[in-house]
C-alpha positions in Angstrom: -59.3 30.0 -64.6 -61.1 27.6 -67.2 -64.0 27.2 -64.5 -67.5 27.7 -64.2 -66.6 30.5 -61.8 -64.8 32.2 -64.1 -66.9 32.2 -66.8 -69.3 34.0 -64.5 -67.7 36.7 -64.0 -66.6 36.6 -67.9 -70.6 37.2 -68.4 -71.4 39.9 -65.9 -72.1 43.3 -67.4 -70.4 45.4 -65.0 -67.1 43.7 -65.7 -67.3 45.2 -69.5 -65.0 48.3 -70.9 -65.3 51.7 -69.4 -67.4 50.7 -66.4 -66.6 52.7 -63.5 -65.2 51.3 -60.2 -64.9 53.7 -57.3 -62.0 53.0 -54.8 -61.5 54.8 -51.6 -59.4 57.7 -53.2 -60.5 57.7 -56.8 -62.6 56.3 -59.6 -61.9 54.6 -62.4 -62.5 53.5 -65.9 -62.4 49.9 -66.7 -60.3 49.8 -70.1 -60.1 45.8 -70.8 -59.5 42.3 -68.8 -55.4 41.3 -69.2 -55.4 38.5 -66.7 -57.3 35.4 -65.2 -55.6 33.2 -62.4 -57.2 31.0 -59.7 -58.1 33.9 -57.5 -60.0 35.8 -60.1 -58.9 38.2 -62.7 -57.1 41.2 -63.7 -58.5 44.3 -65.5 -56.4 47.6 -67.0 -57.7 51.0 -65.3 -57.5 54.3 -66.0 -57.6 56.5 -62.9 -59.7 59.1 -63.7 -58.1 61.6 -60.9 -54.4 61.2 -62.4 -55.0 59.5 -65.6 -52.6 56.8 -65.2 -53.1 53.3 -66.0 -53.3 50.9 -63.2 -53.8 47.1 -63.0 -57.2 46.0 -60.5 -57.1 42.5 -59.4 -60.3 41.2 -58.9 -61.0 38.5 -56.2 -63.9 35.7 -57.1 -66.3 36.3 -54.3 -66.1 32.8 -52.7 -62.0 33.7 -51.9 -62.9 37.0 -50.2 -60.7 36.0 -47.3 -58.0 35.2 -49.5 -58.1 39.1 -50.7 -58.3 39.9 -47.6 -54.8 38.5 -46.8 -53.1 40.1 -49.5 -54.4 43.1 -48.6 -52.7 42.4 -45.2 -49.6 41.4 -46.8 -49.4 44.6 -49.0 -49.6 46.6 -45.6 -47.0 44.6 -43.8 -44.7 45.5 -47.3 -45.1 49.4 -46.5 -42.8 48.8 -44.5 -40.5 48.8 -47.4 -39.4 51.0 -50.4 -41.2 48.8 -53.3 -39.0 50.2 -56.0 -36.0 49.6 -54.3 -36.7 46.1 -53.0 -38.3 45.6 -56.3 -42.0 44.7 -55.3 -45.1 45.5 -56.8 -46.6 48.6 -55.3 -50.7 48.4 -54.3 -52.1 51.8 -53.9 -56.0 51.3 -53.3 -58.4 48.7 -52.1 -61.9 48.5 -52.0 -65.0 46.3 -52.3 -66.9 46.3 -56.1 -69.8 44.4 -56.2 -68.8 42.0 -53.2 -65.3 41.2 -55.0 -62.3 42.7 -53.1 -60.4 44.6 -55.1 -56.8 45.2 -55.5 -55.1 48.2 -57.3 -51.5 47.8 -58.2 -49.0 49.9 -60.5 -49.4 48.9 -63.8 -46.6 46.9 -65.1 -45.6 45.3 -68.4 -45.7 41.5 -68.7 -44.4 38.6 -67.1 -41.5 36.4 -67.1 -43.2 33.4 -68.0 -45.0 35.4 -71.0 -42.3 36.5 -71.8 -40.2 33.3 -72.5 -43.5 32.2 -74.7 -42.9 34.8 -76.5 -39.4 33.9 -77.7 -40.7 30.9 -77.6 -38.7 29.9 -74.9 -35.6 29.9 -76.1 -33.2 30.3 -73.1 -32.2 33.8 -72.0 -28.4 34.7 -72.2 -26.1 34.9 -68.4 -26.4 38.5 -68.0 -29.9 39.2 -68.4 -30.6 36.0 -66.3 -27.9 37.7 -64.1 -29.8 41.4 -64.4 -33.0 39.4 -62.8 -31.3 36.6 -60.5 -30.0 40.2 -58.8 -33.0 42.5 -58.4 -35.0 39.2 -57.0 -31.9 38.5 -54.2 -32.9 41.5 -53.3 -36.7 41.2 -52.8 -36.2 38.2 -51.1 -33.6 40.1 -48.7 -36.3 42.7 -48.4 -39.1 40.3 -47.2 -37.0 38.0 -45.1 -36.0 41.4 -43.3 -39.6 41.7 -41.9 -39.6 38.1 -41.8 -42.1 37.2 -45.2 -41.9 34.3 -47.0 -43.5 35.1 -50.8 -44.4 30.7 -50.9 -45.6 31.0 -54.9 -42.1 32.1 -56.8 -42.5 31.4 -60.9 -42.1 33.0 -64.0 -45.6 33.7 -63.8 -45.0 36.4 -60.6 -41.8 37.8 -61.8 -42.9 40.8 -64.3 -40.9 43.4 -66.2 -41.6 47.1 -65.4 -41.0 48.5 -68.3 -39.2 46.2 -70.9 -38.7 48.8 -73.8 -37.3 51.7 -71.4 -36.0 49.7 -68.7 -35.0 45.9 -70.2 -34.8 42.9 -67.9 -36.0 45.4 -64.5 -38.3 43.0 -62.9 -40.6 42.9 -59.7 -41.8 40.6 -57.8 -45.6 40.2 -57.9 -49.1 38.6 -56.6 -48.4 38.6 -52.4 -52.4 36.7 -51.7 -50.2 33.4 -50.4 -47.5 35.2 -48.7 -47.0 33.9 -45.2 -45.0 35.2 -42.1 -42.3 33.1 -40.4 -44.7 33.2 -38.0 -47.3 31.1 -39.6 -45.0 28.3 -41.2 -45.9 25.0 -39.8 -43.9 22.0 -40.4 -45.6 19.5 -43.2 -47.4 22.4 -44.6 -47.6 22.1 -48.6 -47.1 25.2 -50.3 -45.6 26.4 -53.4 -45.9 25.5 -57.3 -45.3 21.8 -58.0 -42.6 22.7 -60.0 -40.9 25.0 -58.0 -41.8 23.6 -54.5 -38.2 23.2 -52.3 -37.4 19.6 -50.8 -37.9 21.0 -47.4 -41.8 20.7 -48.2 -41.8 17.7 -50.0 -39.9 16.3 -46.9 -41.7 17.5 -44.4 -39.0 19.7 -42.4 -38.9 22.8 -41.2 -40.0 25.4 -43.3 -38.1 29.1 -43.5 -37.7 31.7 -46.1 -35.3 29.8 -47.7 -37.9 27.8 -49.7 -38.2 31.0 -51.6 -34.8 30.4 -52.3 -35.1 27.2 -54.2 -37.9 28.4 -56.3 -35.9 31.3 -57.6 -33.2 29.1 -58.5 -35.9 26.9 -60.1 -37.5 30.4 -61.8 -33.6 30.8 -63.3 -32.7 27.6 -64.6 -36.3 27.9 -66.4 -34.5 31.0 -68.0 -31.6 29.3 -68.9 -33.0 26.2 -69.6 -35.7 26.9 -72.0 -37.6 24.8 -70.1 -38.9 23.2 -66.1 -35.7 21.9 -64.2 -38.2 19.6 -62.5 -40.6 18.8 -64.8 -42.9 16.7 -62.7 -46.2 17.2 -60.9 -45.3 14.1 -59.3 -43.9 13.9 -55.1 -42.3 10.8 -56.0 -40.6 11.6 -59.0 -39.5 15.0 -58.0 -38.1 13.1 -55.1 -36.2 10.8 -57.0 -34.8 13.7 -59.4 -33.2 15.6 -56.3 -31.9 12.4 -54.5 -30.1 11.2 -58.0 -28.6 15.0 -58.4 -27.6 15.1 -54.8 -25.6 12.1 -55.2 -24.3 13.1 -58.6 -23.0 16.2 -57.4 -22.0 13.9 -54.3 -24.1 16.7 -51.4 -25.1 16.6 -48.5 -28.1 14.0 -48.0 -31.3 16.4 -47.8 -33.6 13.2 -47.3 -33.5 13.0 -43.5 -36.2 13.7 -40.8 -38.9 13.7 -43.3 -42.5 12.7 -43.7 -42.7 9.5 -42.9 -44.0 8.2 -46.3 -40.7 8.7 -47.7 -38.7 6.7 -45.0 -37.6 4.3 -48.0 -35.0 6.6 -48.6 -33.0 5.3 -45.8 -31.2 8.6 -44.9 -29.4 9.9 -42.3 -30.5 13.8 -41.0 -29.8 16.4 -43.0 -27.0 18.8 -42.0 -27.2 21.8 -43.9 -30.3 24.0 -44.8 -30.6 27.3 -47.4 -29.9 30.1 -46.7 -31.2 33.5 -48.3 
């Protein structure tokens, strides 16, 4: 997290190895921090009912609330069969020390990890293919109870098992998640990197955003490196409008935010669809 927060929590003695953490169903052993994000970090468990290892994302105290909604978000995905639909599984919560706490199946690492590792040298069609399909099909599983995932990236795509099972991926890290429901127009969400025209535009928002990042989250694969590079509105604007009229689409700059009226465009007439 490279914040004061963070190192904090880096310091405290109860977040060392083989500290015990008692959820509501089990205990268990604290085996070594693998992860650190904006929302806190991530320690390897060993549950010391079953034994198995299991991944407890831990929530920085002053986000509570935003634990709180993934914990919400994790309840509305019970709905679905997580292996099949490819999403991570949580299968405890509890409170440690004031932090909500997450527990999760333990997977293998990351997408965007992954690419460093090879250091990023671009994947080959059919794995990107292998990946592109198992994610069609979480986003078909969350737009069927109407969820929109809003933070899509390499970074939230992770391998289950990439020596016994290569490229099978789920889709991770639900504490931004949002129903339908809750979309308001001119809201800015998602990675600047990955973030779909319809937010930069101010239009309507839909699960289809998710859309665009995955495409984004693909090319990255491909690519070797960001299809839209920058953390700029304006020049991420100007990159979709020139390959829009390259590829000769649709204009997509339409009935936007008013700060971008100099693109003197008429309404859009097509939108994504999952």
């Amino acid at each position: 997290m490279g914040n004061k927060c963070c190192k904090k929590m880096c310091k405290c003695p109860w977040m060392g190895r083989n500290v015990i953490l008692t959820g509501r169903y089990c205990s268990y052993r604290v085996v070594r921090v693998i992860g650190r994000g904006v929302y806190g970090k991530v320690v390897k468990c060993k549950n010391l009912n079953t034994k198995e290892k299991v991944a407890i994302k831990m929530i920085r105290k002053d986000l509570t609330h935003t634990g709180r909604s993934e914990i919400l978000n994790m309840f509305s995905l019970r709905k679905l069969d997580s292996d099949r639909c490819n999403l991570i599984k949580m299968t405890d919560h509890f409170v440690h020390k004031e932090h909500q706490c997450l527990a999760f199946e333990m997977l293998d690492k990351d997408l965007f990890e992954y690419m460093r590792g090879r250091h990023f040298k671009p994947l080959s069609v059919s794995a990107i293919r292998l990946i592109a399909q198992q994610m069609i099909v979480a986003l078909q599983a969350l737009k069927s109870i109407a969820m929109v995932h809003t933070d899509i990236k390499p970074d939230n795509i992770m391998f289950v098992n990439h020596k016994l099972f290569p490229f099978k991926v789920k889709l991770i890290d639900f504490g931004i998640a949002k129903h339908v429901s809750e979309l308001r127009t001119g809201t800015w969400v998602q990675p600047d990197c990955y973030r779909a025209f319809e937010v930069l535009l101010g239009l309507p928002l839909s699960v289809s955003m998710d859309m665009w990042s995955l495409g984004c989250t693909l090319a990255f694969c491909y690519l070797g490196r960001l299809l839209f590079p920058s953390y700029s509105q304006y020049e991420n604007m100007k990159t979709f409008l020139l390959a829009a009229k390259k590829n000769k689409s649709p204009d997509i700059a339409g009935g936007g935010r008013k700060h971008n009226s100099n693109c003197n465009s008429e309404s859009a007439k097509e939108s994504w669809r999952t």
